[in-house]
N, C-alpha and C positions, 0 to 999 in steps of 0.2 A: 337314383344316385346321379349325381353332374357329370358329367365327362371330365378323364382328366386332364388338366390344361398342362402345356408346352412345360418344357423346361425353362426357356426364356423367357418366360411370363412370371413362372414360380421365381427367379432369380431377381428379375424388375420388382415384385413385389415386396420380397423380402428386401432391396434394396433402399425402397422407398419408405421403408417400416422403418428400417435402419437410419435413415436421413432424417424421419420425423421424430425418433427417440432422441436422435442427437441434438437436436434441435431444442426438445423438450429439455432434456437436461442444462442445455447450454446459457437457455432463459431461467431456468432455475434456480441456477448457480447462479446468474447476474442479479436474481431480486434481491430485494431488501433494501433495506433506505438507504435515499441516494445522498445523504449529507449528515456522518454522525454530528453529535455536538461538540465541541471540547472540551475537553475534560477540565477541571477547573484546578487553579495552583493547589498545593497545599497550603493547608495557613499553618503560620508558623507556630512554633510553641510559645507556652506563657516563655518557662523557664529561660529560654535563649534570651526572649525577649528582655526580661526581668536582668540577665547579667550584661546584656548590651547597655542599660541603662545607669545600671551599678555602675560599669567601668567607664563610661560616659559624663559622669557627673564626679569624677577622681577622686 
């Protein structure tokens, strides 16, 4: 069996576990595409359309 190592060493280590977790998350959260697209207007209705033209033409 290894000998057991320092308490300062167990505490770095787990430090560094801790800083590479955070790390991982942090990049993780950041992925995904870096440019949605825009979402496109809605088109309008016939109907709307259809009384614009009605009340347009008097």
């Amino acid at each position: 069996m290894p000998p057991r190592s320092r308490t300062a060493e167990r505490y770095a280590r787990a430090l560094a576990a801790a800083l590479a977790a955070v790390a991982c998350l942090l990049l993780a959260a950041n992925a995904g595409p870096s440019d949605t697209a825009p979402t496109p207007a809605p088109a309008p209705d016939a109907a709307t359309q259809a009384g614009e033209l009605t009340s347009a033409g008097g």
